[in-house]
C-alpha positions in Angstrom: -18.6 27.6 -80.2 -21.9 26.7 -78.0 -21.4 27.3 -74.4 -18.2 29.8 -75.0 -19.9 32.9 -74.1 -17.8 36.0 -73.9 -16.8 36.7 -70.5 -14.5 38.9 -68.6 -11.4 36.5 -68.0 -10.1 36.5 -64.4 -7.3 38.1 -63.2 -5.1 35.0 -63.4 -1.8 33.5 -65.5 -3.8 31.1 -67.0 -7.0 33.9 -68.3 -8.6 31.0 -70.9 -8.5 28.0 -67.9 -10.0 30.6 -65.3 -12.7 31.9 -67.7 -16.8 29.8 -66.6 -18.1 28.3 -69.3 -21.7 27.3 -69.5 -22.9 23.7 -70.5 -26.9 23.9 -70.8 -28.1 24.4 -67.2 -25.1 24.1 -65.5 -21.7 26.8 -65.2 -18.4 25.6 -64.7 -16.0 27.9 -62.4 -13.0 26.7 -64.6 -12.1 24.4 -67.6 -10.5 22.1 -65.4 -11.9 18.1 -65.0 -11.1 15.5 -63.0 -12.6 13.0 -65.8 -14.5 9.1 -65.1 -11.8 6.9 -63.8 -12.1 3.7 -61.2 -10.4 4.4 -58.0 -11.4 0.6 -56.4 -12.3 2.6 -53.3 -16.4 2.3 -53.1 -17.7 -1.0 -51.9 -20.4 -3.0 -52.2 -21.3 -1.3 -55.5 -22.2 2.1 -53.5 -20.1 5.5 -53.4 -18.9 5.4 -49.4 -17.1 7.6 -47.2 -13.6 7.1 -48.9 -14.9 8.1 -52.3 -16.5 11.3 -51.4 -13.5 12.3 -49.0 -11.1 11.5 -52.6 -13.4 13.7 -54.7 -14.1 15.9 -51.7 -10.2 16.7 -51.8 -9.9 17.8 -55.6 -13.2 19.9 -55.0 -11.7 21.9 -52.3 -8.4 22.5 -54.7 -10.5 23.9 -57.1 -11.8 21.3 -60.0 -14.3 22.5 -61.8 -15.9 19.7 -63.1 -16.1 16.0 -61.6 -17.2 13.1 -63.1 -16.7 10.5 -61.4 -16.2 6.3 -61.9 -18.1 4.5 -64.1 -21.6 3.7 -62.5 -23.3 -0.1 -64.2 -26.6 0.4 -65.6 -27.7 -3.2 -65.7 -26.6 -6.6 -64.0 -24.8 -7.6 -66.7 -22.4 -4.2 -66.3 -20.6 -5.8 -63.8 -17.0 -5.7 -65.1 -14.7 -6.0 -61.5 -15.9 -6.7 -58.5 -15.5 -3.4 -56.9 -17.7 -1.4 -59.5 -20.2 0.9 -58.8 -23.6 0.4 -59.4 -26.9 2.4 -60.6 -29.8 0.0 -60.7 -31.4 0.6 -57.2 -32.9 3.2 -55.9 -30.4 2.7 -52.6 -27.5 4.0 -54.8 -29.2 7.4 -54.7 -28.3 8.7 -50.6 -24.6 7.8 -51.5 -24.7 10.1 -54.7 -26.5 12.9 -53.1 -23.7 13.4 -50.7 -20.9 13.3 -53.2 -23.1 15.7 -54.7 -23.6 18.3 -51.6 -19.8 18.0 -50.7 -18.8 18.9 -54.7 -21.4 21.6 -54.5 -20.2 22.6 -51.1 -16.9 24.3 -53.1 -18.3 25.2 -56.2 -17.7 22.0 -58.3 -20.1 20.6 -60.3 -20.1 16.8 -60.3 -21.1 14.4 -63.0 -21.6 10.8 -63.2 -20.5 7.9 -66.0 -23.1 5.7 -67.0 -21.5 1.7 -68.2 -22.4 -1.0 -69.5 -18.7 -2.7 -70.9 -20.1 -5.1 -73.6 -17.8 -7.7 -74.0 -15.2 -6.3 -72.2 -15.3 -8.4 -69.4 -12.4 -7.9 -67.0 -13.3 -10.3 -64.2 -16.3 -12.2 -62.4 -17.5 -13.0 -58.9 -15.2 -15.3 -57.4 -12.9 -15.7 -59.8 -15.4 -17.3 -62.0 -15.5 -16.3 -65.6 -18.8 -14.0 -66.3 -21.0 -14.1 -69.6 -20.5 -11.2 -71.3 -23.0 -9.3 -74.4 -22.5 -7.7 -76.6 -23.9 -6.4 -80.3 -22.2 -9.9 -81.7 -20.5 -12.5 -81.2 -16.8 -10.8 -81.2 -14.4 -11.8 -79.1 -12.4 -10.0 -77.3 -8.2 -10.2 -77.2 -6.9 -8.1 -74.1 -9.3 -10.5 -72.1 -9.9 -13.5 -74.3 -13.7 -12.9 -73.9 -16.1 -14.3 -76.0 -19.4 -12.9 -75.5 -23.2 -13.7 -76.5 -25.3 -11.9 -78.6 -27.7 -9.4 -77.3 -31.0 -9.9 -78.3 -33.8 -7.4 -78.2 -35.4 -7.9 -75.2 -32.1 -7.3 -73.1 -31.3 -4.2 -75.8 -34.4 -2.8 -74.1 -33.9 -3.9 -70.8 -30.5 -2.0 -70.8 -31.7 0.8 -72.5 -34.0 1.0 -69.6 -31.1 0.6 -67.2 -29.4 4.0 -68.6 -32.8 5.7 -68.3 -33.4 4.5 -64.5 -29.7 5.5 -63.6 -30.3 8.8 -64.9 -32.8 9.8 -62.9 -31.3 8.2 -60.1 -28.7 10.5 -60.3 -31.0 13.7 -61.1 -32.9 12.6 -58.0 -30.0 12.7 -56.1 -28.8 16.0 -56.8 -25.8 15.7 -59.7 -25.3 18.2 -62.5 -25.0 15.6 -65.5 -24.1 11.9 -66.5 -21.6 11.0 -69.2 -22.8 8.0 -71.4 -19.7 6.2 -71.8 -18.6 5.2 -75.5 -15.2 4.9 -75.2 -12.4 2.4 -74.8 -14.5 -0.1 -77.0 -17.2 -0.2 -74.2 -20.8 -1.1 -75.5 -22.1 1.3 -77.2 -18.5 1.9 -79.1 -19.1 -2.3 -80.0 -22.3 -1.4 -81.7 -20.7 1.5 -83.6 -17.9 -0.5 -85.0 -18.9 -1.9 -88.5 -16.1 -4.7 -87.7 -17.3 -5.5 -84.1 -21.5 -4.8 -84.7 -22.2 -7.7 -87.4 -25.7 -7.9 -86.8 -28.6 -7.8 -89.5 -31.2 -6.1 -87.7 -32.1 -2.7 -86.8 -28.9 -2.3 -84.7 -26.7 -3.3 -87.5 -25.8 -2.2 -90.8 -26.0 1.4 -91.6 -24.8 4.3 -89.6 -28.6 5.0 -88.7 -28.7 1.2 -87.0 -25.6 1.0 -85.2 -26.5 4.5 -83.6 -29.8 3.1 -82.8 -29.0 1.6 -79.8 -27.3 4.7 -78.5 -29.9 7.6 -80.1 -32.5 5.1 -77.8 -30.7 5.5 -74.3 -29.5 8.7 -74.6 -33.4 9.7 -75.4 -34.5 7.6 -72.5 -32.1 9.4 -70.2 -33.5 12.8 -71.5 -36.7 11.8 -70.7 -36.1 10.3 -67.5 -34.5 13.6 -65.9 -34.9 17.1 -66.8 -34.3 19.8 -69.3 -31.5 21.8 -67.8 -29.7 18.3 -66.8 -26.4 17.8 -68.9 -26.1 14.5 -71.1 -22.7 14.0 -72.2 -20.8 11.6 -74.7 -17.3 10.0 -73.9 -15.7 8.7 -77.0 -12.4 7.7 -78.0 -11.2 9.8 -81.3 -9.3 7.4 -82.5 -9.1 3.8 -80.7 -5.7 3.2 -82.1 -6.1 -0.6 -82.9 -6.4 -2.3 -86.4 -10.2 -3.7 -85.7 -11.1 -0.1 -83.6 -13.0 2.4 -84.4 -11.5 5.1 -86.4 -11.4 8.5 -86.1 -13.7 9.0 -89.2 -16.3 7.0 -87.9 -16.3 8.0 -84.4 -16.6 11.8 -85.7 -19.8 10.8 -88.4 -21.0 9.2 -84.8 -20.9 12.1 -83.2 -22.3 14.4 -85.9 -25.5 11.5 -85.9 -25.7 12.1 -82.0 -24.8 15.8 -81.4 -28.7 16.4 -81.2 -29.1 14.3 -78.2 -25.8 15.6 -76.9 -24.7 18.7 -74.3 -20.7 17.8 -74.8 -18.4 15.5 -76.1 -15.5 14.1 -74.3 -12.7 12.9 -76.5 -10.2 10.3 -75.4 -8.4 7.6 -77.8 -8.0 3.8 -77.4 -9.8 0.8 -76.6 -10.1 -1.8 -74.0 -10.1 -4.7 -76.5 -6.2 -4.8 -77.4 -2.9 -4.2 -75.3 -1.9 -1.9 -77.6 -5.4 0.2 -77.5 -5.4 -0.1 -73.9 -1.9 2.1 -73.1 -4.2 4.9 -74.3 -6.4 4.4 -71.7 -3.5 6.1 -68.9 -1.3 6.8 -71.4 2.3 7.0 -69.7 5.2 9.2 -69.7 6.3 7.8 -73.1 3.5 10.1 -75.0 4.3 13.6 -74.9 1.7 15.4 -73.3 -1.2 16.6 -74.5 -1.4 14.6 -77.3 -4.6 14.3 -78.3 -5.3 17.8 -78.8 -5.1 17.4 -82.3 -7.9 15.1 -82.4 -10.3 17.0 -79.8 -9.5 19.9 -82.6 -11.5 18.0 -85.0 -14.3 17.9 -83.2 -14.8 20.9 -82.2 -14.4 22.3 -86.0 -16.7 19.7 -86.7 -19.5 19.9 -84.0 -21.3 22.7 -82.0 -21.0 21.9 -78.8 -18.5 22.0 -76.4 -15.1 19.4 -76.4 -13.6 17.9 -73.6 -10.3 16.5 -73.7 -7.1 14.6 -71.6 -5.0 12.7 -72.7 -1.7 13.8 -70.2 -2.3 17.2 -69.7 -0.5 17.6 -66.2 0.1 21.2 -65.8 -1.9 24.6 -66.1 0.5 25.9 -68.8 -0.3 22.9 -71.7 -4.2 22.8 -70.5 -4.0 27.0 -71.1 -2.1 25.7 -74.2 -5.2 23.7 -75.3 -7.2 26.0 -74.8 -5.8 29.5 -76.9 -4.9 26.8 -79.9 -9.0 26.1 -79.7 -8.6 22.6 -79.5 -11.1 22.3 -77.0 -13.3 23.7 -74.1 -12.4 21.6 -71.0 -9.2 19.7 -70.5 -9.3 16.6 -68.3 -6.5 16.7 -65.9 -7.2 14.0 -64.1 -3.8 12.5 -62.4 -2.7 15.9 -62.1 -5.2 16.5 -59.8 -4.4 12.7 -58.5 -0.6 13.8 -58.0 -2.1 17.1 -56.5 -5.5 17.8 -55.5 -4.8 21.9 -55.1 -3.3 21.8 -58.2 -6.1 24.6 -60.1 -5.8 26.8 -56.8 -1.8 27.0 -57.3 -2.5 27.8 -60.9 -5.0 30.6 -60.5 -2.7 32.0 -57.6 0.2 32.2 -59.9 2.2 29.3 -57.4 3.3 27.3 -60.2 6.4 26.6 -58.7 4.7 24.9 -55.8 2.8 22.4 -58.3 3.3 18.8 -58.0 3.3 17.6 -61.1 2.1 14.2 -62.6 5.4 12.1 -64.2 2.7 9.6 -65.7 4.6 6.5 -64.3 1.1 4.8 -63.3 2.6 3.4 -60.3 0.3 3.7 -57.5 -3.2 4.9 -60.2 -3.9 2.9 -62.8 -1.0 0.1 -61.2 -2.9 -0.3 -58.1 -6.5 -0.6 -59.7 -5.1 -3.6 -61.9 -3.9 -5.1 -58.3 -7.3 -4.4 -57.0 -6.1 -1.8 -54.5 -7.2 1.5 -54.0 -6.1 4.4 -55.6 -2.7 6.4 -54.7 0.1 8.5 -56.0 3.7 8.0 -55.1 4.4 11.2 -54.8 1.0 12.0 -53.1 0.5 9.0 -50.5 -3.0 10.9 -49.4 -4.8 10.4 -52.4 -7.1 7.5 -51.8 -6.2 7.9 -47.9 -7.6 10.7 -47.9 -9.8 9.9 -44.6 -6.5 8.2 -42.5 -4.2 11.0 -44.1 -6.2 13.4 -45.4 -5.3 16.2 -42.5 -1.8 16.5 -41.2 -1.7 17.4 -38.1 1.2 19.2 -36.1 3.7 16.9 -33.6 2.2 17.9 -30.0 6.2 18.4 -29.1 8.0 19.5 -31.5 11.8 17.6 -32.3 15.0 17.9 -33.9 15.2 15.1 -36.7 17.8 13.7 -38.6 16.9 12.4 -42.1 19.8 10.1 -43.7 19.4 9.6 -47.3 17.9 12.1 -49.7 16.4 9.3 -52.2 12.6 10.4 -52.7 11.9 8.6 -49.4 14.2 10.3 -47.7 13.4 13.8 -49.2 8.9 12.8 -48.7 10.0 11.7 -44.9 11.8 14.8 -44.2 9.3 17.3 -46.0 6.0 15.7 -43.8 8.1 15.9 -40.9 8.9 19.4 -40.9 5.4 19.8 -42.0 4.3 18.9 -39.2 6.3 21.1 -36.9 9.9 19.2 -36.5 13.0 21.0 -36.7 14.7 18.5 -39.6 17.9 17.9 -41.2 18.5 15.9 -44.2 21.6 14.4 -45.1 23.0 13.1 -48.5 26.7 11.5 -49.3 26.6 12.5 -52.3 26.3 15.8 -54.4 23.0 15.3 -55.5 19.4 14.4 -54.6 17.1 12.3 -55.9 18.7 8.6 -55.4 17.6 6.3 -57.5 15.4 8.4 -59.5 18.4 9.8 -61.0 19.4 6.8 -62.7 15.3 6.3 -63.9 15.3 9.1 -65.7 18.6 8.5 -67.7 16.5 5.3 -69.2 15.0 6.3 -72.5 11.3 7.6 -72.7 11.7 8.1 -69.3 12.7 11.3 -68.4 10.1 12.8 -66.4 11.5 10.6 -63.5 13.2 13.3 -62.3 10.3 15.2 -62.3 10.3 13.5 -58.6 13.3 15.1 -57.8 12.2 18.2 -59.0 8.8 18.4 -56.8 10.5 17.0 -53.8 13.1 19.5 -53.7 10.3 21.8 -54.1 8.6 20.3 -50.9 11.5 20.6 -48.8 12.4 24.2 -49.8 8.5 25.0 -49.0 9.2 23.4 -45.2 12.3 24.6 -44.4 14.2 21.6 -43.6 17.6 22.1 -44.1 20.0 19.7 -46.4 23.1 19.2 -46.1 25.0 17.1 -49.2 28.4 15.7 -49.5 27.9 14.4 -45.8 27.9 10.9 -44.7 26.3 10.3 -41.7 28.3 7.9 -39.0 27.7 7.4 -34.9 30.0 10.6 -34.3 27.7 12.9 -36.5 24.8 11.9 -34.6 26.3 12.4 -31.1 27.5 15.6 -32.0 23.6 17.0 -33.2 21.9 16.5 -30.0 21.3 15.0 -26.6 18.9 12.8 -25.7 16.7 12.7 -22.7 18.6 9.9 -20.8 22.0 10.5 -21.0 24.4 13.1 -21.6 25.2 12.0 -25.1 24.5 13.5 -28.1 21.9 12.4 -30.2 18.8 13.8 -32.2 15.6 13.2 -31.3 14.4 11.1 -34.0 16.4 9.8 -37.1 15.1 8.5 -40.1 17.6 6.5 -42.0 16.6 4.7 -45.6 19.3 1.6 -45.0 19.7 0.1 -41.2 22.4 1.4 -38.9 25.3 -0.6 -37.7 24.9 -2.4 -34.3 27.0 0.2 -32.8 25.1 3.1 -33.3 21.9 0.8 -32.4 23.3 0.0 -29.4 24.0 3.8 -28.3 20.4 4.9 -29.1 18.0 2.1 -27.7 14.3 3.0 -29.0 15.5 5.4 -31.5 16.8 3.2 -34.6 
């Protein structure tokens, strides 16, 4: 396999996702990616201060490769309102420093280049947007129907990949992923049933690669020779009218010329049921699209990337040894924990925080048009309010009531941060209502909450107590407060409000 040179593996539990691997001019510390996904954190179409702390964070814990969000190669990219965009030259300052913070830990850092066809999501203003694409197909998931691109804006987008290229070689990034997944443009004009034009870019294999054998040239041209050009592309995209696996792996065989990697994912953008696999949930077992990347890479020359729910170093080591692919995205593991590779390669597995794949506050909050987060990692996409925790200037004694996963996250950040804590639970067990989640079916890694909290608290000391239900004489006989002789803890955190008596006795502290 290109790129898989023998080296010396590390001294590490996880030897194959420790060991570099080379990809044309550039050398990954690691197999492990964040890969391309929309965090609704830049604004105004440039990377900001929020975005490089976010990718800053997963840098620091150890990624070895970044690529980060889809970047619009031409006006007519524009598929929210909060995308990034590459078509001016004032893009560039923000890149370069994502670039020198990446570079600052030893992560390389790659950028997706977009243009979404007809898949349209939503316009300025809540106005509907014209949308192109290779035909006049419309689309379901968004009930888009979309013009037909004609040759001269075929060449003007072309041009759009080659200028956003160089933008990003100019400003200092390793490599840029052309983006032909999901049923995205260039996908639309590989698809026999969605490309139903009669030209040069329709027809044959040869014309319905055209379009992409003409920008992924352009892009060559427009940077340099050690600069990596990658190819996302969804193995399979799982709907009756997608592109199949068959054909996506002769398209790759056409391009692999023109081609560093290949990134395999599977879905589309154009159905609801193509689109689960876009952030799969915890339904699909994971890692399963291993057996697809394994295609590829009998198939092709050149190193496979793959994700597809790969949350912890064990299954991504997995991937690996079976040799059904190079690099394994694991990019909501490193959502749910950014020092997730440094745990691995220390042998802390135990102190992982591992992704449950309930796309609560990741992929839930970027179809709300909020910012990215985790609910079991509140920092991620805070990561500049949050980012540093800082210890109490005076220590306290706390009292937690409740050991739900608020009540458990409360008390671990609180003893994190210095406090003396206690957490109480009436019953036998915690985890609150996460223990009833993961009795539902398909939905067992619920208590995969549970499982990392208890972890947290264990890691910070704070002492549980179970089986104990906290009333007003529990609480008087834990402490004493500053202004009176009665007993009472410094601070309590309680998940349900306390009776009016014990509000009374503690003014200020309820």
């Amino acid at each position: 396999m290109a790129g898989a040179a023998h080296i010396k593996q590390p001294s590490t539990p996880f030897p194959r996702l420790f060991q570099p691997l080379r990809i044309r001019g550039v050398r990954l510390k690691n197999r492990i990616m964040s890969t391309g996904h929309d965090t609704t954190l830049p604004t105004d179409g440039l990377v900001n201060d929020a975005l490089i702390a976010y990718h800053e964070a997963r840098a620091r814990g150890g990624a070895g490769l970044i690529v980060s969000q889809v970047a619009g190669v031409h006006e007519t990219a524009r598929y929210t309102s909060h995308m990034l965009m590459a078509t001016q030259d004032e893009c560039i300052a923000g890149y370069r420093k994502l670039a020198e913070v990446c570079h600052a830990h030893d992560c390389k850092i790659f950028s997706q280049l977009f243009h979404p066809g007809r898949e349209i999501m939503e316009g300025g203003d809540g106005l509907l947007t014209v949308a192109y694409a290779p035909s006049v197909s419309p689309n379901e998931r968004f009930r888009v129907m979309p013009r037909e691109l004609d040759k001269r804006l075929i060449d003007e987008i072309v041009r759009g990949y080659a200028e956003a290229a160089r933008r990003m070689h100019k400003a200092g990034l390793d490599g840029v992923e052309f983006v032909a997944s999901h049923g995205y443009l260039p996908a639309q004009f590989f698809n026999p049933r969605v490309n139903r034009r009669v030209d040069n870019y329709g027809g044959s294999l040869e014309n319905r690669l055209r379009f992409a054998t003409e920008a992924l040239a352009a892009m060559r041209a427009a940077t340099s020779e050690d600069f990596v050009i990658g190819l996302r592309i969804s193995g399979s995209e799982r709907d009756e009218h997608g592109l199949t696996m068959d054909e996506a792996l002769e398209t790759c065989l056409g391009l692999e010329p023109l081609l560093d990697y290949v990134n395999v994912t599977a879905g589309t953008s154009a159905s609801a049921g193509g689109a689960v696999h876009i952030v799969p949930p915890m339904a699909y077992r994971n890692a399963y699209l291993a057996s697809d990347a394994a295609r590829f890479r009998q198939a092709l020359d050149i190193p496979i990337m793959v994700a597809g729910r790969i949350n912890q170093p064990h299954k991504a080591e997995a991937v690996l040894t079976e040799g059904s692919a190079d690099v394994c995205g694991m990019t909501r593991a490193l959502i749910c924990d950014p020092d997730m590779p440094a745990k691995a390669e220390e042998g802390r597995t135990d102190d992982i925080r591992a992704c449950i794949a309930c796309n609560q506050a990741c992929i839930g909050h970027f179809h709300r048009g909020f910012p990215i987060s985790c609910i079991q990692h509140p920092e991620t996409g805070r990561e500049l309010r949050f980012g540093k925790l800082t210890p109490a200037p005076r220590p306290k004694k706390v009292m937690v009531v409740g050991g739900g996963p608020a009540g458990m996250k409360a008390a671990a950040v609180a003893a994190a941060r210095g406090h003396q804590v206690t957490l109480y639970e009436a019953s036998s067990h915690l985890g609150g209502q996460a223990l009833l989640a993961q009795l539902l079916p398909r939905r067992a890694e619920f208590g995969g909450i549970v499982t990392n909290l208890s972890r947290e608290l264990e890691l910070t000391q704070v002492r549980v107590v179970k089986g104990a239900r906290v009333d007003q004489s529990l609480v008087e006989a834990k402490g004493r407060t500053r202004w009176s002789s009665r007993p009472v803890p410094d601070l309590i955190f309680r998940k349900y409000p306390m009776t009016e008596a014990c509000r009374s006795s503690m003014p200020g502290r309820c």
